[in-house]
C-alpha positions as CSV (number, residue, x, y, z in Angstrom):
1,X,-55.1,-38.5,-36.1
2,X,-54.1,-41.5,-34.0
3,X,-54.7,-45.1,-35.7
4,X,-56.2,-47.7,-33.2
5,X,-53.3,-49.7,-34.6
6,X,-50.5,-47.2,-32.7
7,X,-52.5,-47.7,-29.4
8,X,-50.0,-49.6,-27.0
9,X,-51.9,-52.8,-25.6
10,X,-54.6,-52.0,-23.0
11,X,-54.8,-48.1,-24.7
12,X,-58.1,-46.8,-25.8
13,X,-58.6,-43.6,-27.9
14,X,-60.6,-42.3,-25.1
15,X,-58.1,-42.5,-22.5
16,X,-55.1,-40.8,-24.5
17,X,-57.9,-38.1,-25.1
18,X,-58.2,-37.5,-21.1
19,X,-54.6,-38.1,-20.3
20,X,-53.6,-35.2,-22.8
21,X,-56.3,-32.9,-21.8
22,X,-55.2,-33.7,-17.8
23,X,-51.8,-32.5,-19.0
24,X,-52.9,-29.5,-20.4
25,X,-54.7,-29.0,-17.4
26,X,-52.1,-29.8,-14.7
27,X,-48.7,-28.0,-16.4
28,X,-49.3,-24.4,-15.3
29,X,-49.1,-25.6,-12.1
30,X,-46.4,-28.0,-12.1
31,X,-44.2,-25.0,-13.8
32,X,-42.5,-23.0,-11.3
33,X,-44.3,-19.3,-10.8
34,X,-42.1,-16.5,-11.5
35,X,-41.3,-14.2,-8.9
36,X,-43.6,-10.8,-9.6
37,X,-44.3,-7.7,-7.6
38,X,-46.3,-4.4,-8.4
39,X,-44.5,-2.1,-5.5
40,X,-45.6,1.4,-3.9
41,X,-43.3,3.7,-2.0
42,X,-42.4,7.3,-1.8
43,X,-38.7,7.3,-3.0
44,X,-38.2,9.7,-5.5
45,X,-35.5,12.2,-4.1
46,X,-31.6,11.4,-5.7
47,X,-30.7,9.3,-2.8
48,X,-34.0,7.4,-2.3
49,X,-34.0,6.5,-6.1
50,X,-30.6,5.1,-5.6
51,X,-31.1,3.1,-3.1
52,X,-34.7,1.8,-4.6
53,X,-32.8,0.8,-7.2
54,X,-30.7,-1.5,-5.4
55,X,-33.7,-3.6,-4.3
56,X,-34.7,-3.7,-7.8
57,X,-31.9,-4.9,-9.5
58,X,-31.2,-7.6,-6.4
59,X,-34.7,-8.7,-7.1
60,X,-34.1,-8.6,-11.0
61,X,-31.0,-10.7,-10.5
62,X,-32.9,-13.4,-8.8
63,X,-35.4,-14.1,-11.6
64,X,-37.7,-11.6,-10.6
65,X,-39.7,-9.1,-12.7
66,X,-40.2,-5.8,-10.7
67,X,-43.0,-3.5,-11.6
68,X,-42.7,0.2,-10.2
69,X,-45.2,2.2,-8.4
70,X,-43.4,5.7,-7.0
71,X,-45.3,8.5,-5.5
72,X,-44.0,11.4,-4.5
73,X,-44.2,13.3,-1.0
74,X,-41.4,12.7,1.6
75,X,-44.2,12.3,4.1
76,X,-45.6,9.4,2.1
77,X,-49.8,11.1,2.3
78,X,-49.9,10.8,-1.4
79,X,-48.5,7.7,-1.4
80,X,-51.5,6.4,1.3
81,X,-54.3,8.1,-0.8
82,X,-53.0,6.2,-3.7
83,X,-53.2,2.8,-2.0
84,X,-56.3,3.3,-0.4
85,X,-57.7,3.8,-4.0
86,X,-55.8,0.8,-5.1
87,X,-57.4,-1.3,-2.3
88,X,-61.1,0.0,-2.7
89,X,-61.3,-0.9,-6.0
90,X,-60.1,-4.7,-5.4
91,X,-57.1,-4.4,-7.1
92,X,-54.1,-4.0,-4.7
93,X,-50.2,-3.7,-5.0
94,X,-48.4,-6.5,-4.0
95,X,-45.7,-4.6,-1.9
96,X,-46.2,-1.8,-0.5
97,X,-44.3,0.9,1.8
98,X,-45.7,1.2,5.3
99,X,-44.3,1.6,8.9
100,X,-45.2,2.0,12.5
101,X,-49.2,1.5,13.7
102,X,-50.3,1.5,9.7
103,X,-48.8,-2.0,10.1
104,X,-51.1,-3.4,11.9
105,X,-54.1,-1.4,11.1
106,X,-54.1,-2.7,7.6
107,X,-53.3,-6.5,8.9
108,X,-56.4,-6.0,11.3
109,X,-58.3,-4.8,7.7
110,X,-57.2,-8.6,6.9
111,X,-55.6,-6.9,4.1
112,X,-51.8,-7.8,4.6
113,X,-50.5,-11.4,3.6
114,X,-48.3,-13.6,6.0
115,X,-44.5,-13.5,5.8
116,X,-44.3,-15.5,9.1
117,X,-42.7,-18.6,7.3
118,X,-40.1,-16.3,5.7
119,X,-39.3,-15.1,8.9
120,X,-38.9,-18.4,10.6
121,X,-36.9,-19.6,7.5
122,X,-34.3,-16.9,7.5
123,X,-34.5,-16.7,11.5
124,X,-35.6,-13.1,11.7
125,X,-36.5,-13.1,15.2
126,X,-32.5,-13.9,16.2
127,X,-31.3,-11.2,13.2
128,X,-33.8,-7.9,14.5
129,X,-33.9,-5.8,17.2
130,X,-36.9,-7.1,19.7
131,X,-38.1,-2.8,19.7
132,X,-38.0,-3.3,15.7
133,X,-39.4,-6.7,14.8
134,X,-42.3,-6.1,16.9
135,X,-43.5,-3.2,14.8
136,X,-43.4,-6.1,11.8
137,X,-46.0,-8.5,13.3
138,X,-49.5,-8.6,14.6
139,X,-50.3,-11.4,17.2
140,X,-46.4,-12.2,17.0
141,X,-46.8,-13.1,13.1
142,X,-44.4,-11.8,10.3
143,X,-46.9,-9.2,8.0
144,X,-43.7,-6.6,7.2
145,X,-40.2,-6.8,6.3
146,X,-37.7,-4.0,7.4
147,X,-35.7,-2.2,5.5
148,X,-33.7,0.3,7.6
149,X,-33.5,2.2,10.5
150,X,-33.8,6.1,10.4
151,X,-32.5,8.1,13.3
152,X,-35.1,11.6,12.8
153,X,-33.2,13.6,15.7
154,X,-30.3,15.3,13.1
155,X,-28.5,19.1,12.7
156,X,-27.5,18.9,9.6
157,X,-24.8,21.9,8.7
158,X,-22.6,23.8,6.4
159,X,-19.8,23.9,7.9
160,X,-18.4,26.7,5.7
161,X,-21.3,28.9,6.9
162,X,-21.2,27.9,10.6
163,X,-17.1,28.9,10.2
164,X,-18.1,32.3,8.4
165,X,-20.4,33.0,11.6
166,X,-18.1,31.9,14.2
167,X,-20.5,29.1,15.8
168,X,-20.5,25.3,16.4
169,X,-22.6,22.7,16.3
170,X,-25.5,23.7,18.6
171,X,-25.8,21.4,22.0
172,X,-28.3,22.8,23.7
173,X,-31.6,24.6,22.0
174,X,-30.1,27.7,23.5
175,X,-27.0,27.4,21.7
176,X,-28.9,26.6,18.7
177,X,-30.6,29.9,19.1
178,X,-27.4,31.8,19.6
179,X,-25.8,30.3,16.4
180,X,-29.4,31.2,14.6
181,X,-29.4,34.9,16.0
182,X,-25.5,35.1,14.4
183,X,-26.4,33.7,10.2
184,X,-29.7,35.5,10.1
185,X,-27.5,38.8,10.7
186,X,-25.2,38.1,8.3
187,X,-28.3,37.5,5.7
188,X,-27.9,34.0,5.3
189,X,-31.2,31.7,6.2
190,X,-30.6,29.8,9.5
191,X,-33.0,26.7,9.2
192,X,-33.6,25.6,5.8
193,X,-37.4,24.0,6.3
194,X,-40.6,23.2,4.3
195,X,-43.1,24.5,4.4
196,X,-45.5,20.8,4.8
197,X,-46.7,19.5,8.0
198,X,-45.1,16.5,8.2
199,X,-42.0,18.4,8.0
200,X,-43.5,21.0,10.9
201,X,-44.0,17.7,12.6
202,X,-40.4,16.6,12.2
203,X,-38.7,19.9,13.7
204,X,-41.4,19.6,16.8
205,X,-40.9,15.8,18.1
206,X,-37.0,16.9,18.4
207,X,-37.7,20.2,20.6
208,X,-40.3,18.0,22.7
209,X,-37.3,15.8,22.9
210,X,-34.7,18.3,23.6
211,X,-36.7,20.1,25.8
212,X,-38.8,17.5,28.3
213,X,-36.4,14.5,28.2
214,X,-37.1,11.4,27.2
215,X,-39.5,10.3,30.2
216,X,-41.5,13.9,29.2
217,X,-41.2,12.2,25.6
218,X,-43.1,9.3,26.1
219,X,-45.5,10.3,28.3
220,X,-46.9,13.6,25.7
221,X,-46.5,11.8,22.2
222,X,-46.6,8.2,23.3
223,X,-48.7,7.4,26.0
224,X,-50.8,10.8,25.0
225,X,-50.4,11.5,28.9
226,X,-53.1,15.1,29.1
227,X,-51.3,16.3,31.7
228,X,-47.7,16.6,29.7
229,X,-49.7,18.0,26.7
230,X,-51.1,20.7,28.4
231,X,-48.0,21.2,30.8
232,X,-45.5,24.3,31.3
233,X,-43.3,22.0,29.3
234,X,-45.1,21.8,26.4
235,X,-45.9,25.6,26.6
236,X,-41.8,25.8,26.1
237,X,-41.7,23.7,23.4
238,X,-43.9,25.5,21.4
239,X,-41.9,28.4,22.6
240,X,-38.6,27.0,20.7
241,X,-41.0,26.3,17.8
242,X,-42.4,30.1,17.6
243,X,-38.3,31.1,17.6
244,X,-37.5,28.5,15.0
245,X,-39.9,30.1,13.0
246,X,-38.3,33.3,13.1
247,X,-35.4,31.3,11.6
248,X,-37.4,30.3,8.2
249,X,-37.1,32.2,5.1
250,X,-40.3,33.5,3.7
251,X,-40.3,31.2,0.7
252,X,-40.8,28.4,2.7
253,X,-43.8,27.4,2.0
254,X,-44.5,24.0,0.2
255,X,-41.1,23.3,-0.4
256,X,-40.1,19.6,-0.5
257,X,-37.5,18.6,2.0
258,X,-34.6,17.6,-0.5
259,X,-35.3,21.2,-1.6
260,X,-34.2,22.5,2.1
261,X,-31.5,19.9,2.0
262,X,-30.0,21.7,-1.1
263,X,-30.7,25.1,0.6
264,X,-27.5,23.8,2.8
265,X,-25.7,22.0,0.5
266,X,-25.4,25.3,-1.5
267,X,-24.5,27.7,1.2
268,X,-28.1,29.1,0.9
269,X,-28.7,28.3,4.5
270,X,-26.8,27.0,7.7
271,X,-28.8,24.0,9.6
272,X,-31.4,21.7,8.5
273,X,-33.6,19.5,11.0
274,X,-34.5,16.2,8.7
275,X,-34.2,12.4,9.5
276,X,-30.5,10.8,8.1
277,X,-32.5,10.4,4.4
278,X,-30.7,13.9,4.1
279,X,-27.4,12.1,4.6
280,X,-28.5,10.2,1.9
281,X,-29.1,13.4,-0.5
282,X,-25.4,15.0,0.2
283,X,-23.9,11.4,-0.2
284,X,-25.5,11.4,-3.9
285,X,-24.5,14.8,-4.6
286,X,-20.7,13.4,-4.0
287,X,-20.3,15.8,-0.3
288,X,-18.4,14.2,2.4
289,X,-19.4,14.3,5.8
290,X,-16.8,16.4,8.2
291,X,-15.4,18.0,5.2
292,X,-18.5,19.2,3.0
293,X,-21.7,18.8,5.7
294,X,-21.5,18.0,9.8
295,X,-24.1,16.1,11.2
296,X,-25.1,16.1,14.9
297,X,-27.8,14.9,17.2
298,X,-30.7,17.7,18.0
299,X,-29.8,18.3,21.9
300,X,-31.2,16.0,24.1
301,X,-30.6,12.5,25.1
302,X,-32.9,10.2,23.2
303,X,-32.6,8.6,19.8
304,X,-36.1,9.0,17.4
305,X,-36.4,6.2,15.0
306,X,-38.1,5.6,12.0
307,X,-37.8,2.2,10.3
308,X,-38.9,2.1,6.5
309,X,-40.8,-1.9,6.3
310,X,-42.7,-3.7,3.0
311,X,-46.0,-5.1,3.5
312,X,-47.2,-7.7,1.3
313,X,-50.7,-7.1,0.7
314,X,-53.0,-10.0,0.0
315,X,-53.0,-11.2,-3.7
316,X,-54.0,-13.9,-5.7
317,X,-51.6,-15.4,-8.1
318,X,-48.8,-17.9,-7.6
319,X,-46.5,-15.6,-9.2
320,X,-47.8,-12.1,-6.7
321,X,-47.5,-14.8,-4.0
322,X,-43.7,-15.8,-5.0
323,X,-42.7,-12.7,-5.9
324,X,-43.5,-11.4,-2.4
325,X,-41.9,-14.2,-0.6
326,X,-38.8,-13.2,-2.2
327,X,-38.8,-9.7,-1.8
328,X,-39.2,-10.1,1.8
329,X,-36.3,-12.4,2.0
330,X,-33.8,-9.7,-0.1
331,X,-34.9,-6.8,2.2
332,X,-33.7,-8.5,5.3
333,X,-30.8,-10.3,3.3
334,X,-27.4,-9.2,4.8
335,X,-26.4,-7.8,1.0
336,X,-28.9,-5.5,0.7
337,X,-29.3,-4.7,4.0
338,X,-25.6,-2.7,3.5
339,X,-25.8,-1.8,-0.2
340,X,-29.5,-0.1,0.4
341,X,-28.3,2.1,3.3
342,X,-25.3,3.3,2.0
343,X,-27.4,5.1,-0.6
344,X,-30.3,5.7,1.8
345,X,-28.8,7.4,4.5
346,X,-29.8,5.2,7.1
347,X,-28.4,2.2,9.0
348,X,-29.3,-1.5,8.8
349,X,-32.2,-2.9,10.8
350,X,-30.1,-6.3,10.6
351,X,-27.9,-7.1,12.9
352,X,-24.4,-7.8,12.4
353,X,-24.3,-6.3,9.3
354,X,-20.7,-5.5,7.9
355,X,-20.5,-1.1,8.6
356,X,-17.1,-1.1,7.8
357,X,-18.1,1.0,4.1
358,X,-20.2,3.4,6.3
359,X,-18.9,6.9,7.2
360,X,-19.1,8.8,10.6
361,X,-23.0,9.9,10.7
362,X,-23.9,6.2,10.0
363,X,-21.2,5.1,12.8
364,X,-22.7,7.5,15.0
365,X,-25.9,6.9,15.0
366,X,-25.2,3.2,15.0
367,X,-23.9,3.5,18.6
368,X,-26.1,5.9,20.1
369,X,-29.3,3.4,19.1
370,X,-27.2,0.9,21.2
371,X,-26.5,3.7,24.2
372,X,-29.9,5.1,24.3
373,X,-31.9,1.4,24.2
374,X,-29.8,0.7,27.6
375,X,-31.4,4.2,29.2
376,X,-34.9,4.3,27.9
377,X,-34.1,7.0,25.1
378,X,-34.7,4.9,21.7
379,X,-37.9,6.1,21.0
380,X,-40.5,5.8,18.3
381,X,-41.1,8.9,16.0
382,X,-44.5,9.9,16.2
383,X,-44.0,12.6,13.3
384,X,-43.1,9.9,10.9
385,X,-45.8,7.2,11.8
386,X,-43.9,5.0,14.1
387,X,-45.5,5.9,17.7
388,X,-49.1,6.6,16.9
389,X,-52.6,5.6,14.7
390,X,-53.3,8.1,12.2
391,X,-55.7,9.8,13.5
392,X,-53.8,10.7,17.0
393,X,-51.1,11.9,15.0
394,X,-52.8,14.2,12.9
395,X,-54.3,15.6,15.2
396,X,-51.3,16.7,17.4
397,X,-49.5,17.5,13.6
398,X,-52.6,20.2,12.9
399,X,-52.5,21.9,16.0
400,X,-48.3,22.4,15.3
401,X,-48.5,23.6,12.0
402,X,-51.5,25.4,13.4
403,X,-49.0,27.6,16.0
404,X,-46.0,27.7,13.4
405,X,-47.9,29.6,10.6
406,X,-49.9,32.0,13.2
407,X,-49.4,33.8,16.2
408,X,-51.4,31.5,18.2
409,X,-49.5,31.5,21.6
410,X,-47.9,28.8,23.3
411,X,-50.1,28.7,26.4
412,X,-53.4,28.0,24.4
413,X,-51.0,25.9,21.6
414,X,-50.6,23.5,24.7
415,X,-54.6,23.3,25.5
416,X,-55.6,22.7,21.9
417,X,-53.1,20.4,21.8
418,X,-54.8,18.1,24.8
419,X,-58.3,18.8,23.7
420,X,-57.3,17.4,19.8
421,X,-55.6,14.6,21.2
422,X,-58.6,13.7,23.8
423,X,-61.1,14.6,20.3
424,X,-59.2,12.2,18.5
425,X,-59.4,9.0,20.7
C-alpha cells in the first residue's frame, strides 16, 4: 500500500492508480510483435522439403516462429480444398502457396493483405522480371511474393537406358516416338507418368507446344482462341497424346510424380515429362546431371513457366501482420532466392542472383527464359495455374485426361475441347 506521505508533491493516490493502470494498458503495444506465420503449401516430396526448409530456418534465424501447414498433392488441389475450409470458417493461414490467376482471384475476394510497402522498400519492381511481378499484384499493388521460377517444358532421362537402346535425347516429337518405339521393345517403360490429371495436363501443354508453335500456343490455352481448339492442330496433338499413352505402363494409375521421377532414377523407365521440381528430386538423391540423369527441353521453341509465389492472407494480429512482412522480404532476399533453388530445382525469380553454385539444367534453362522472352516464346503454363482461372483450366484438363484414359478420338477430343472451354466462360 502506498502512504500519502511517499506521494512526491502535486501526487494524488488517484492519479498513480491511473498512470499504472495506463501502463498496463499501453505495454503490449509499445513491445515489439514477434514475427509469426501459420504457412500452407504442397511441398512434401525429398527435394521440396529441403528447400522448404530453407525458408524456415532463414525465417527462424530472424526471430521468427514458423508454424507448418504441408499438404500433399504435386498439383496442390488438396492443398486448395484445405484453404478454402480454412477461409470459410474465419480462421485463415497467414501465408499461403498460390500462383498465376488464383492470385488475383483471392485479392478480388478482399481476402489477400498488402505487401506493396515491402515491395517498394526492397525495390521489387527493379529486382523482377516485368512478365513475373505482374502475376504478384492486382491494380499494380504487391499481394504475392515470388519464390522461383519453374521451366514445365523438360525430358528428363536415363542416360544408361537411352545408351542401352541406342537413342538420344529426342528433338522433335517424332524422334521422341522413335526412341519410345526402341525401350518399350527391350521391356523397359518409355515414359514414366502418373496417373492424375494435373500430371495428364503437364505432358499435353508441352505437345501443344511442340506441335503448334508458340503463336498456336497462345492463341488455344491462352487467349482460348475456338478456332485453334477445335483445329487440325489440336486434332495432332491429341494424336501425340493417344501415342504417349501407348508409352505408359499399366500401373500408372494414381501414382504421385516423385514416384515416376524414381521410375527413372532406377532404370525402371527411360524419359519423364515433369517441370525442373524433378531436378530437384535426383539432386536430393545425390545424382548428377550429364553423368546420372540428362535433361532437355520438350521439342519446340518456347519456354513454359511456372513461378511458385506466397500470399499473405488477411489477419489480425500485430505479430500475423509482422511475421508476414518478413517472410515476404526473405523470399525475395538474394540469400534465399539461391539457397531455395538449389534444393528446389528451379531458378531464381530475382534478378542478378549469384548462379555460379547452379549446375547445367539450371544454366540452361536460365538462358533460354532470356532467349525465348526476346521471340515471344516465354509463356505461362496453363497446366500448373499460371495462364488461366480455374474454371477454364479444368475444363480443358477434363476433356485431356478424358482422351488419355479412353479411346475417344482426336477429331471429337478437339470439339469437346472448344465446347468445354466455351461452357466454362
Amino acid at each position: 500500500m502506498i502512504h500519502p506521505k511517499q506521494l512526491f508533491p502535486g501526487q494524488t493516490l488517484r492519479g498513480i492508480l491511473i498512470a499504472a493502470v495506463a501502463s498496463l494498458v499501453l505495454a503490449p503495444s509499445l513491445s515489439k510483435a514477434e514475427p509469426k506465420v501459420e504457412v500452407l503449401h504442397w511441398w512434401t516430396s525429398g527435394g521440396e522439403s529441403k528447400a522448404v526448409k530453407a525458408l524456415m530456418d532463414e525465417f527462424s534465424s530472424n526471430g521468427g516462429t514458423w508454424t507448418d501447414m504441408p499438404v500433399a498433392g504435386g498439383g496442390g488441389d488438396a492443398a486448395m480444398t484445405a484453404l478454402k475450409a480454412r477461409v470459410l470458417s474465419g480462421n485463415p493461414p497467414t501465408a499461403v502457396q498460390l500462383k498465376g490467376p488464383s492470385i488475383q482471384e483471392w485479392a478480388e475476394e478482399g481476402a489477400l493483405g498488402d505487401l506493396d510497402d515491402v515491395g517498394k522498400a526492397e525495390n521489387w519492381d527493379a529486382l523482377l522480371p516485368p512478365q513475373i511481378a505482374n502475376h504478384m499484384k492486382l491494380k499494380g499493388r504487391y499481394v504475392a511474393a515470388p519464390v522461383n521460377v519453374h521451366r514445365v517444358d523438360w525430358i528428363w532421362a536415363n542416360p544408361e537406358v537411352l545408351a542401352r537402346a541406342g537413342v538420344s535425347m529426342p528433338a522433335t516429337w517424332d524422334e521422341f516416338n522413335a526412341a519410345a518405339d526402341k525401350i518399350k521393345a527391350m521391356g523397359i517403360t518409355p515414359l514414366a507418368h502418373g496417373g492424375q490429371s494435373w500430371q495428364d495436363a503437364t505432358v499435353f501443354e508441352t505437345v501443344v507446344l511442340g506441335i503448334g508453335g508458340n503463336d498456336f500456343y497462345k492463341r488455344a490455352l491462352i487467349d482460348l482462341d475456338m478456332s485453334a481448339l477445335d483445329s487440325p492442330t489440336m486434332v495432332k496433338v491429341f494424336d501425340q497424346m493417344r501415342r504417349m499413352r501407348g508409352y505408359v505402363d499399366d500401373n500408372f494409375s494414381g501414382r504421385d510424380w516423385n514416384l515416376a521421377t524414381a521410375m527413372v532414377m532406377n532404370g525402371e523407365a527411360a524419359f519423364q515429362i515433369m517441370g525442373d521440381w524433378a531436378k530437384g528430386e535426383f539432386l536430393a538423391a545425390g545424382k548428377k546431371p550429364g553423368t546420372d540423369f540428362l535433361c532437355s527441353p520438350t521439342p519446340g521453341k518456347g519456354y513454359l513457366y511456372n513461378v511458385d509465389s506466397f500470399a499473405m492472407f488477411d489477419v489480425k494480429g500485430d505479430d500475423n501482420v509482422a511475421g508476414q512482412k518478413l517472410l515476404a522480404k526473405l523470399i525475395v532476399g538474394e540469400n534465399f532466392q539461391k539457397v531455395f533453388n538449389l534444393y528446389k530445382g528451379s531458378i531464381p525469380a530475382r534478378l542478378g542472383v549469384d548462379m555460379s553454385e547452379f549446375e547445367y539444367c539450371a544454366h540452361r534453362s536460365a538462358y533460354d527464359m532470356e532467349v525465348t522472352a526476346k521471340i515471344g516464346g516465354l509463356l505461362p503454363s496453363y497446366a500448373h495455374g499460371m495462364a488461366l482461372r480455374g474454371a477454364q483450366a479444368g475444363a480443358i484438363t477434363d476433356v485431356v485426361t478424358k482422351h488419355f484414359n479412353s479411346n475417344m478420338s482426336s477429331a471429337d477430343a478437339a470439339k469437346a475441347l472448344a465446347k468445354a472451354v466455351k461452357q466454362s466462360l
